[in-house]
Backbone as JSON Lines, residues from 0, in Angstrom:
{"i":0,"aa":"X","n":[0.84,-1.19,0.0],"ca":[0.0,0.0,0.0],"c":[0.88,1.24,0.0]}
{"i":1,"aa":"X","n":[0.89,2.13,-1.26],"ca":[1.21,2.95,-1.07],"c":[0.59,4.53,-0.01]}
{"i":2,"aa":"X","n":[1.5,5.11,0.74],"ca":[0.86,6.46,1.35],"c":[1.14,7.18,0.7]}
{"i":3,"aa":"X","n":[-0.01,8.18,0.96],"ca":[0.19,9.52,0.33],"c":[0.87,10.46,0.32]}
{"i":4,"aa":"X","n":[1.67,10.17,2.12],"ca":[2.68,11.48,2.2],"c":[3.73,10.74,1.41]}
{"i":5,"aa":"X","n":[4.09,9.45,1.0],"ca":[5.06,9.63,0.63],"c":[5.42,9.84,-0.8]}
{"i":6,"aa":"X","n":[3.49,9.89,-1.44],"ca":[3.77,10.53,-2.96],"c":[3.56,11.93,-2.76]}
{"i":7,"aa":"X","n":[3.32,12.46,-2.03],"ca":[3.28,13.89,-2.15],"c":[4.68,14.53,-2.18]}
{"i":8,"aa":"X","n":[5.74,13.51,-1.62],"ca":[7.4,14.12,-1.6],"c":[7.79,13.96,-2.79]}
{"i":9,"aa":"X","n":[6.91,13.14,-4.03],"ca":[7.41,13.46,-5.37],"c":[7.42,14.12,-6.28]}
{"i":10,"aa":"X","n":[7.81,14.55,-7.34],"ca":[7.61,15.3,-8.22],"c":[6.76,14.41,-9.45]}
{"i":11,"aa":"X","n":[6.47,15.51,-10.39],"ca":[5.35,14.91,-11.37],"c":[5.98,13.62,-12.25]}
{"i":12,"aa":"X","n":[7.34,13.79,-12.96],"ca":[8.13,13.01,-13.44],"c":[8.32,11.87,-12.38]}
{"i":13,"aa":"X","n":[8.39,11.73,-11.06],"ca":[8.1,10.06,-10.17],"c":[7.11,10.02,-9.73]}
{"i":14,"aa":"X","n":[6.24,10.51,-10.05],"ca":[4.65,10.28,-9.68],"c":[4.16,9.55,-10.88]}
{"i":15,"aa":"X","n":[4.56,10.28,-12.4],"ca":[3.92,9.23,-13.36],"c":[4.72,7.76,-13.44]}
{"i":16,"aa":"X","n":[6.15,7.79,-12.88],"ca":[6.69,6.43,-13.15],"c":[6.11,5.77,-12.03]}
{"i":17,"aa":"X","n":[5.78,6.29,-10.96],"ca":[4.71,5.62,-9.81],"c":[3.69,4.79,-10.12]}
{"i":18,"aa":"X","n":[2.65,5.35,-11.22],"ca":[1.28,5.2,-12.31],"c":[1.74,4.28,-12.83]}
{"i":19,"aa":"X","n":[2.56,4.58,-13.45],"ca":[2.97,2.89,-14.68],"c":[3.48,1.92,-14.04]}
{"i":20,"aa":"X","n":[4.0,2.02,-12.56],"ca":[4.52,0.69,-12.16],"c":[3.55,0.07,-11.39]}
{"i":21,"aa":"X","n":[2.45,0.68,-11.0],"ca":[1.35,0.05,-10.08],"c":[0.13,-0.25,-11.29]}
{"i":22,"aa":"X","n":[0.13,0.62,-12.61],"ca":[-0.74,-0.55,-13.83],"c":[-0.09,-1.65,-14.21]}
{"i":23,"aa":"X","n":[1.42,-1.48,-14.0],"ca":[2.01,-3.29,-14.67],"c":[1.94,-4.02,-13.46]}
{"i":24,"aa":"X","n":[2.09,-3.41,-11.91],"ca":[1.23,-4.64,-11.13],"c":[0.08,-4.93,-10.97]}
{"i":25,"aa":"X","n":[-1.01,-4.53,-10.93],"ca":[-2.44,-4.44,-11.39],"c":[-2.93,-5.33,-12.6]}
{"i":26,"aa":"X","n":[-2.14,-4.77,-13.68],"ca":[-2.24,-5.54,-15.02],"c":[-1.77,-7.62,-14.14]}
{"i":27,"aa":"X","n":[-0.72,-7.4,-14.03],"ca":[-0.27,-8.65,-13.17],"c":[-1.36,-9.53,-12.42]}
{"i":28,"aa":"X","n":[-1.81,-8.74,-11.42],"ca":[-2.26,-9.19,-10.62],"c":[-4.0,-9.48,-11.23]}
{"i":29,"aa":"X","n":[-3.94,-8.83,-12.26],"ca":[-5.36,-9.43,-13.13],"c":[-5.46,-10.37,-13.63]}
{"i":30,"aa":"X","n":[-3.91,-10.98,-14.47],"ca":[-3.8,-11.93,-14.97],"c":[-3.34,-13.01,-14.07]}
{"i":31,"aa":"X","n":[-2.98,-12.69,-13.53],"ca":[-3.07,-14.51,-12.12],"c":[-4.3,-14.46,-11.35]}
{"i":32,"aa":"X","n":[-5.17,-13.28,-11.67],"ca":[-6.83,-13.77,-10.79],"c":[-7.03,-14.17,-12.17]}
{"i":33,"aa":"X","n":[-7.28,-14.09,-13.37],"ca":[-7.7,-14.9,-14.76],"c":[-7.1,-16.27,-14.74]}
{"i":34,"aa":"X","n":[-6.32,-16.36,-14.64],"ca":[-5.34,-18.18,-14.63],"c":[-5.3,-18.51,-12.69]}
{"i":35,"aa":"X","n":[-6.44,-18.13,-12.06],"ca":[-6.37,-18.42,-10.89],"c":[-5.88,-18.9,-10.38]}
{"i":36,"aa":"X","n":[-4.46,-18.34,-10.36],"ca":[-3.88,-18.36,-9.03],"c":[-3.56,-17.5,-8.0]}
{"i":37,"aa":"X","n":[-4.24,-16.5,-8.0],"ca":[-4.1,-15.34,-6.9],"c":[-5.24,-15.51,-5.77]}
{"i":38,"aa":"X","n":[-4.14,-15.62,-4.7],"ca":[-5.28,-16.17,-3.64],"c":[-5.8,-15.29,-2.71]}
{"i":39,"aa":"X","n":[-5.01,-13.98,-3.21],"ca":[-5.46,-12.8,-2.27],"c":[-6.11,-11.51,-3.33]}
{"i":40,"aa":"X","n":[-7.3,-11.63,-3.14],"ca":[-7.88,-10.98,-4.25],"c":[-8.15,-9.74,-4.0]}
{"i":41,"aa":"X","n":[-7.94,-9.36,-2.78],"ca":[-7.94,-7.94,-2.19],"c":[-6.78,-6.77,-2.4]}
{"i":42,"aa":"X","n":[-5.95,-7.58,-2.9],"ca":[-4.72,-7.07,-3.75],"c":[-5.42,-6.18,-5.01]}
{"i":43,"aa":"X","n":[-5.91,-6.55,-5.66],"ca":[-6.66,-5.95,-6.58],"c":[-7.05,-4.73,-6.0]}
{"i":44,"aa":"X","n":[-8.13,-4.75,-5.39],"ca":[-8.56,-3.23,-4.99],"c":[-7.44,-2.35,-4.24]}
{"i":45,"aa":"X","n":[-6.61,-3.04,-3.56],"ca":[-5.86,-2.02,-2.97],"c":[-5.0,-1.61,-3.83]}
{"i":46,"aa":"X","n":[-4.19,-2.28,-4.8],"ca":[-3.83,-0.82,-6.25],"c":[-4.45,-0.37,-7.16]}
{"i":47,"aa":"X","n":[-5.78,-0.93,-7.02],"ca":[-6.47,0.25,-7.82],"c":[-6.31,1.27,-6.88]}
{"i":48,"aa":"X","n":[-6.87,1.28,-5.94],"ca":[-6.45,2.63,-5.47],"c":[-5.38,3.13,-5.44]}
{"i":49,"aa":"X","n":[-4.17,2.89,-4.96],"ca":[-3.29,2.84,-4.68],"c":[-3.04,4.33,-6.78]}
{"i":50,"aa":"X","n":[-3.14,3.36,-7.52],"ca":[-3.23,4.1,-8.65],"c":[-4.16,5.57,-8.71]}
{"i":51,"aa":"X","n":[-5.62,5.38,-7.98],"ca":[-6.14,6.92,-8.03],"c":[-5.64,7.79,-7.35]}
{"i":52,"aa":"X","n":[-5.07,7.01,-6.37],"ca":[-4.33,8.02,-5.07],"c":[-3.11,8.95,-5.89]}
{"i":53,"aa":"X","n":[-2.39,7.71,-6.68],"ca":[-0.98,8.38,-7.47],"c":[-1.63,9.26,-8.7]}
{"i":54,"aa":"X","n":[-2.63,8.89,-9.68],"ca":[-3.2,10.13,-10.21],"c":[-3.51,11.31,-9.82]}
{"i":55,"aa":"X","n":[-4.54,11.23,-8.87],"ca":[-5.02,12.41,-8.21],"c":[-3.87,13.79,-7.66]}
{"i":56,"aa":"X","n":[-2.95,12.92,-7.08],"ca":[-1.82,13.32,-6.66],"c":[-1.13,14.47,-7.93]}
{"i":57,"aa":"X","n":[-0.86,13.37,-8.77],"ca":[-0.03,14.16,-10.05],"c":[-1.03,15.05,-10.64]}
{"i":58,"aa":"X","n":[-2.3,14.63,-10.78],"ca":[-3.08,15.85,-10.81],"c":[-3.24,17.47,-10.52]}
{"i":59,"aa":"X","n":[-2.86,17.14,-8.76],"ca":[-2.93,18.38,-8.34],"c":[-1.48,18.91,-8.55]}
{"i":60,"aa":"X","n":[-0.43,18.06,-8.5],"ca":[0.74,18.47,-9.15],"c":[0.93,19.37,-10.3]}
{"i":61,"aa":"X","n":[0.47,18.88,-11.02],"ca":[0.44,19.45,-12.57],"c":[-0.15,20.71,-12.1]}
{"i":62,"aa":"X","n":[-1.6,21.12,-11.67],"ca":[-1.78,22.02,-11.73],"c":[-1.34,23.18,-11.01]}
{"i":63,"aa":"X","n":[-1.03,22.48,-10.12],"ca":[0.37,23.36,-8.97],"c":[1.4,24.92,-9.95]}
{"i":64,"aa":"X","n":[1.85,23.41,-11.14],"ca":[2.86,23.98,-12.25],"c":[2.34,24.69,-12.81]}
{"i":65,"aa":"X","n":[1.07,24.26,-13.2],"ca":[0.41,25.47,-13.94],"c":[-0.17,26.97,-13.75]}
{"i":66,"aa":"X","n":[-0.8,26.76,-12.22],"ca":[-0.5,27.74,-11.45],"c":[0.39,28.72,-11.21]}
{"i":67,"aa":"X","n":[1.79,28.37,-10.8],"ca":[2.96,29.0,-10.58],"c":[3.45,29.81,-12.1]}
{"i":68,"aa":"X","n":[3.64,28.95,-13.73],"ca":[3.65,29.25,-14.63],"c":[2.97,30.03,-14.94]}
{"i":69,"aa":"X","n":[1.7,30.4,-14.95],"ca":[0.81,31.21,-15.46],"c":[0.87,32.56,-14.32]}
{"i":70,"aa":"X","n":[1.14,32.62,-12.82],"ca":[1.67,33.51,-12.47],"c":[2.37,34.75,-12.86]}
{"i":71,"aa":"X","n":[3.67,34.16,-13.25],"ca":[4.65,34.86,-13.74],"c":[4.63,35.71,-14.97]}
């Protein structure tokens, strides 16, 4: 399970490599509940979230940048 404070100490560039490494475990963990052998199926929901948490995150990131940029 990822926390939040400790994606909030990232920047947008390790927040999206965050995103892609929790869809190729996700993706993973879909395909051994399909060829059943995943015996803990609660794994599943906890990186899905785990993934909205890291979107949402880079979300407000981004607009952070955009914010500050459009400032100036």
């Amino acid at each position: 399970m990822t926390k939040a404070a400790d994606l909030r100490q990232k920047d947008v560039a390790g927040l999206e490599e965050e995103v892609k490494s929790l869809q190729r475990a996700h993706f993973g963990l879909r395909m051994q509940k399909a060829t059943q052998q995943l015996s803990n199926t609660a794994s599943l929901r906890v990186t899905r979230r785990d993934i909205a948490r890291a979107k949402t995150l880079l979300v407000q990131k981004r607009a952070e940048s955009a914010a500050k940029s459009n400032k100036e």
